[in-house]
N, C-alpha and C positions, 0 to 999 in steps of 0.2 A: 547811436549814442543813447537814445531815448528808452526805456523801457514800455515794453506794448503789452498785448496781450499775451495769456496763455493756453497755448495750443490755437485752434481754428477760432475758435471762439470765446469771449467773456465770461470769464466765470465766475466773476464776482458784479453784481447787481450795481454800484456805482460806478457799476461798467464804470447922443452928445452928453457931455460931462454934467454929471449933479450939478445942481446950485449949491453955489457956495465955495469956499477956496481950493483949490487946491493945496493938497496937505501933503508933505515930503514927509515921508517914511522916519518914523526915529531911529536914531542908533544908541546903541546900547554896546558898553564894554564888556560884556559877559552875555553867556547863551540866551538865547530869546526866541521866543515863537508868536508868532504875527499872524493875523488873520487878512490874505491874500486879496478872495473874493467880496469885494467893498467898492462901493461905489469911489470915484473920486472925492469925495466929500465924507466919506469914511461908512456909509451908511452900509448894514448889513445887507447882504441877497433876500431877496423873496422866492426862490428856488434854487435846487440840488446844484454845486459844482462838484466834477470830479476830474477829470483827468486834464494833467497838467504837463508844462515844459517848461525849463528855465534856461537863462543863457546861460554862455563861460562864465559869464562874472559875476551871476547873480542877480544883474538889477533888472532884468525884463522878466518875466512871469508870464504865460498863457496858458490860458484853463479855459475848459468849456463851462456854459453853465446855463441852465434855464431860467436863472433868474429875468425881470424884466425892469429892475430900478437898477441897474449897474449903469446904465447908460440915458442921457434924455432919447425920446420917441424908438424906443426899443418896446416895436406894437406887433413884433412878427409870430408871437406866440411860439417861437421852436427854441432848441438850444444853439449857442451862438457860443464862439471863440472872441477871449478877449484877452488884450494885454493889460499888465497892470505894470508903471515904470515904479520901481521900489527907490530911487531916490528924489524921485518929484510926486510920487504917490498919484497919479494920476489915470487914471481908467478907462480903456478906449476900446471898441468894437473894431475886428480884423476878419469878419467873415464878411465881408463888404463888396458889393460893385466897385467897378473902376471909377465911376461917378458920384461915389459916397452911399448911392442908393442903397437898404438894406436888402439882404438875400433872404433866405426861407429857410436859416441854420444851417452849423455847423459843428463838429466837432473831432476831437484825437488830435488836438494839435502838436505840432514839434518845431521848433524855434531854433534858427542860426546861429551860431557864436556869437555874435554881435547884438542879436534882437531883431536888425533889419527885416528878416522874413522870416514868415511864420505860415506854415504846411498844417493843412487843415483838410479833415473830408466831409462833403455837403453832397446832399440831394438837391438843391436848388439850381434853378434853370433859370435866376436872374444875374449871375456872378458875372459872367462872361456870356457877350455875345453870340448867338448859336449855337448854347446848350440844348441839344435837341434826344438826346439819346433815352433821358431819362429815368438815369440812374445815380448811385453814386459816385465822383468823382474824387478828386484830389485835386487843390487848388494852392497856389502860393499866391502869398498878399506882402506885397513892398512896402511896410509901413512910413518908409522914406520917401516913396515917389507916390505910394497913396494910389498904387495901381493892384490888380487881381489878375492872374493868371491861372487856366487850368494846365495843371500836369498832364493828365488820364484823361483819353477821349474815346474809352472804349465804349464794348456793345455789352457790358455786365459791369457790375460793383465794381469799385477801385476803394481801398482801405488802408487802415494803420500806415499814414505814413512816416518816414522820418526824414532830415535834411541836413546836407551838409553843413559846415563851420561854415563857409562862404555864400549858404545858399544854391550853390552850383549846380548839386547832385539831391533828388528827390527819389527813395525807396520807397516804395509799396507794395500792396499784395493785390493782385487783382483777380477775377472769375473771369475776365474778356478775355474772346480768342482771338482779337483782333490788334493788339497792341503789337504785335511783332510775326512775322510769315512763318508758317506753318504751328502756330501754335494748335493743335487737336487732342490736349488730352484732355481734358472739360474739367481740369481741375483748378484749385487755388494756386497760382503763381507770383514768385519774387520778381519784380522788374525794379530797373534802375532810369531811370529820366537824366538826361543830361543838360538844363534850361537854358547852355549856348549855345548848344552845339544842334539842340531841338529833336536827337536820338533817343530812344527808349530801346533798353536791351534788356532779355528775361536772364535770371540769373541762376534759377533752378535746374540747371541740365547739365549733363554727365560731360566725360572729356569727347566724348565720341559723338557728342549733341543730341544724346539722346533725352527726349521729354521725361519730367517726373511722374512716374506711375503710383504716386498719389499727392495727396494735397500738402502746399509749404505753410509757414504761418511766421507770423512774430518777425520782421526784421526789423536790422537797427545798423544802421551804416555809418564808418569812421569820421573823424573831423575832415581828412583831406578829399572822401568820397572813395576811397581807394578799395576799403575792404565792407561787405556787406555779411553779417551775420544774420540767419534764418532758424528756423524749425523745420524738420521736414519729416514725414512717416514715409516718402519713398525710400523704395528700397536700392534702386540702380541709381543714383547720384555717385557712389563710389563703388569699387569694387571690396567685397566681404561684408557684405552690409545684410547682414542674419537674421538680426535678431529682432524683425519686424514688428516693429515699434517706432515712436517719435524719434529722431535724433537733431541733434544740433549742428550746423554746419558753418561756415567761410568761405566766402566765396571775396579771393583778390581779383578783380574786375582786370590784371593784368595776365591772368593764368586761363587756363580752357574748362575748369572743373571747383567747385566746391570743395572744400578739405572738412572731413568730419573731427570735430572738435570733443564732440561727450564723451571722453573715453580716459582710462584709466593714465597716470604717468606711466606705464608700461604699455599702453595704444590697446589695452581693451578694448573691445567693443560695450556697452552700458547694457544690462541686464532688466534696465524698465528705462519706464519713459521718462526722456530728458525733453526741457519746452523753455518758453519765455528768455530767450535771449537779449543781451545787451552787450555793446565794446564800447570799449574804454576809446578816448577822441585820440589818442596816438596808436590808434589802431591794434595794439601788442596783447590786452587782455579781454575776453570774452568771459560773461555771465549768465550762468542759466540756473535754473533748478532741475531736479531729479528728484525721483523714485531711489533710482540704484544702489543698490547695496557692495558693488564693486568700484567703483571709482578714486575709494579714498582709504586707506586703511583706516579701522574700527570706523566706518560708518554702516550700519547693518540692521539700519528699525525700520524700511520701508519705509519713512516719511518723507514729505518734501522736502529738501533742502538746499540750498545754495553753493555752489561750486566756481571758481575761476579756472580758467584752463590760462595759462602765458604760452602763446603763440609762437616767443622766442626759443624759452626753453619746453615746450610740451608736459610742463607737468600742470597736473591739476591740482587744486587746493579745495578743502572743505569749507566755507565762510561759516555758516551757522551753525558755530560748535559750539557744544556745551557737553560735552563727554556723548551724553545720547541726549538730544532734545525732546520735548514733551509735547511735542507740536510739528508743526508742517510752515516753513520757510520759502517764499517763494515771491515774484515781482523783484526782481533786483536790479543795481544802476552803479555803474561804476566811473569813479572820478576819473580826469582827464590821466593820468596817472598810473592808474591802479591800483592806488593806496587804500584808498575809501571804500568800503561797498554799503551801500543802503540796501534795505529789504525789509518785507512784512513777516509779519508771524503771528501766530497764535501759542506757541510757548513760551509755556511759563518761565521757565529756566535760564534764559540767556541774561537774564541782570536780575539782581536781587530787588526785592519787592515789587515784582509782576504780578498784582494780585487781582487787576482788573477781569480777569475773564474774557479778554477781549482783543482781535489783531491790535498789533502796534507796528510802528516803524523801529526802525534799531539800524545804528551803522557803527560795521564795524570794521577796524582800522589792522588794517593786515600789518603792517612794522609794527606797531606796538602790541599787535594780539590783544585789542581789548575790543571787546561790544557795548555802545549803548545806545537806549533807547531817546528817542529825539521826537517822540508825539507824546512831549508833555507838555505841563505850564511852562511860562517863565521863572515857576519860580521852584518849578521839579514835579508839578502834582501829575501824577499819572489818569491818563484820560478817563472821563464816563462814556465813551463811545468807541466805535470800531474805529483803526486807522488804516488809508491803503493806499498804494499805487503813488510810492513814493519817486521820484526825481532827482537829482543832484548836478548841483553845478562845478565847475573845471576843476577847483582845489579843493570839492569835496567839504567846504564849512557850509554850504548853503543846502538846505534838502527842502524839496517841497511835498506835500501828501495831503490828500482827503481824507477827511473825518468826520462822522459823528455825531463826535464830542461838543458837549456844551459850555466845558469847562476848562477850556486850553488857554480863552482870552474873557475878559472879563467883558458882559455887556452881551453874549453871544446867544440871542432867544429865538432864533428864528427857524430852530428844529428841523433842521433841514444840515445836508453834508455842506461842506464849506470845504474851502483850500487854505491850508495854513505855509508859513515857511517856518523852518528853524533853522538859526543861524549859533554854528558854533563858535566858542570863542577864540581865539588865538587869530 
């Protein structure tokens, strides 16, 4: 459900409670944007947040950040995962020991329907008992029970994860050959965690079980666990698979095979590389970007751009149109739904008076064909900094994104990315 990275790697550079009360979040009857990353006490970060998750409904928030006044005795010098509740406004660290003890950071978090748990990947070998491997892993934290669990206990990196509605189901990408028998292709692989059941299964292989003969990236798995969306540059995952490049896939955790997704409503195959995928929590709509100049009629400028595929009916849809955009469109997240799509960009063109020079957030509303932009003020001003790596919660009013920007909330001097939310109205 979450939005991750794109392709193998980041490509964009932002890749105890304060003293004093606790402060519940305001509400406001019309659009607003709120600065996320704040102590409980409302105090600004003293270092970069960026990448974030929010729940179904909006009120939990997690964001990594380096800041070190978000929280009292946060002395561990690394970045760290934290939630922020938006209706008690209160600030709390979730890369944690079982015993409260702090770990040695964390970050790429992804959060439950609920908020209860929140998936997070750390190098640290104080979370859990007998972290001996020395790497990174992938851990869930029960903010209920106040306990930490590792996912991944492989013999290489474990990353990008995401997590079911229920917490159930935990996706990641890892480099271990060890997480599952006969893994030998030394590449990046899709696995799926089961935290009842205590199974871990790879998700990247053909119907005949054959390993990927190259490396996956980017997954994002549905609210009930069921269906797991990837990136992948193998070429044997399915059969007709040409045109040797990235593509986009689905994998139903009930079937023997991936189904590739990036392809025209007439089941093209994509003519350039399609990456950064997301689905929708009722599993039916998948998001990604593209190069492709075939996927959509009149899309033909090579830039990046935004696409849904509905799973239902197989056709694709273009999201960030503007006759031909001026810019490259990419990082996107779609509502529980599939109504909403948020996404970044650097064109100009998708709303009137983009004159920033600079990525912005923008979501736009598939029933009504309209796009706007949603990394402004509260009071419309379009930002003085870059915005990115935006988030959305269930019905699609709530969207979260790093910026910047100094000028989105009043009071904001600490020069450094922050995490904002914008909350639309209705």
């Amino acid at each position: 459900m979450r939005q991750l990275t794109f392709g193998a790697v980041v490509l964009i550079g932002i890749v105890g409670a304060a003293a004093g009360p606790v402060r519940a979040a305001p509400a406001h009857a019309g659009p607003a944007t709120d600065r996320v990353s704040v102590s409980s006490a409302g105090r600004q970060a003293n270092g970069m947040s960026a990448e974030q998750a929010i729940s179904a409904d909006g009120r939990y928030i997690a964001f990594e950040s380096d800041a070190s006044d978000l929280v009292a005795g946060d002395t561990n010098r690394s970045t760290d995962v934290f939630v922020q509740d938006r209706r008690t406004g209160r600030t709390s660290r979730v890369s944690v020991a079982n015993n409260g003890g702090r770990g040695s950071g964390g970050g790429y978090p992804a959060i439950s329907a609920d908020g209860r748990f929140v998936a997070f990947v750390s190098y640290s070998a104080e979370l859990v008992p007998g972290d001996t491997n020395g790497v990174a892993d992938i851990f869930v934290h029960d903010r209920r029970a106040g306990n930490t669990s590792r996912v991944s206990a492989g013999n290489a990196i474990s990353f990008y994860p995401d997590i079911s509605a229920d917490g159930r189901y935990v996706t990641f990408l890892s480099d271990a050959s060890d997480l599952v028998p006969g893994d030998t292709n030394d590449m990046t692989d899709v696995f799926v965690r089961d935290r009842r059941t205590g199974t871990t299964r790879r998700l990247n292989v053909s119907a005949t079980g054959s390993q990927a003969d190259n490396i996956s990236s980017s997954a994002a798995i549905s609210a009930d666990g069921r269906r797991v969306t990837f990136a992948s540059a193998a070429s044997n995952l399915v059969p007709d698979d040409t045109n040797g490049i990235e593509d986009v896939f689905v994998r139903d955790l009930g079937a023997a095979a991936p189904t590739r997704i990036s392809v025209s409503s007439a089941g093209a195959q994509a003519n350039a590389w399609a990456a950064a995928p997301t689905i929708s929590a009722n599993g039916r709509y998948v998001t990604f970007s593209s190069t492709a100049t075939n996927l959509t009629p009149g899309h033909d400028d090579q830039t990046w751009d935004v696409f849904v595929r509905d799973l239902r009916t197989g056709t694709t849809t273009w999201v960030s149109t503007s006759d031909s955009t001026s810019g490259d469109s990419i990082f996107s997240v779609i509502s529980a739904d599939g109504r909403y799509v948020a996404f970044m960009s650097n064109a100009a063109n998708l709303v009137t008076g983009d004159t920033n020079g600079v990525d912005d957030v923008f979501v736009r509303d598939l029933r009504a064909g309209v796009t706007r932009r949603v990394s402004v003020s509260r009071t419309g001003v379009q930002s003085n900094g870059e915005s990115r790596l935006p988030q959305i919660s269930a019905d699609g009013r709530s969207i979260t994104f790093c910026s910047y920007a100094s000028n989105l909330v009043t009071g904001d001097t600490n020069g450094v990315a922050d995490v904002f939310v914008h909350r639309n109205a209705g």
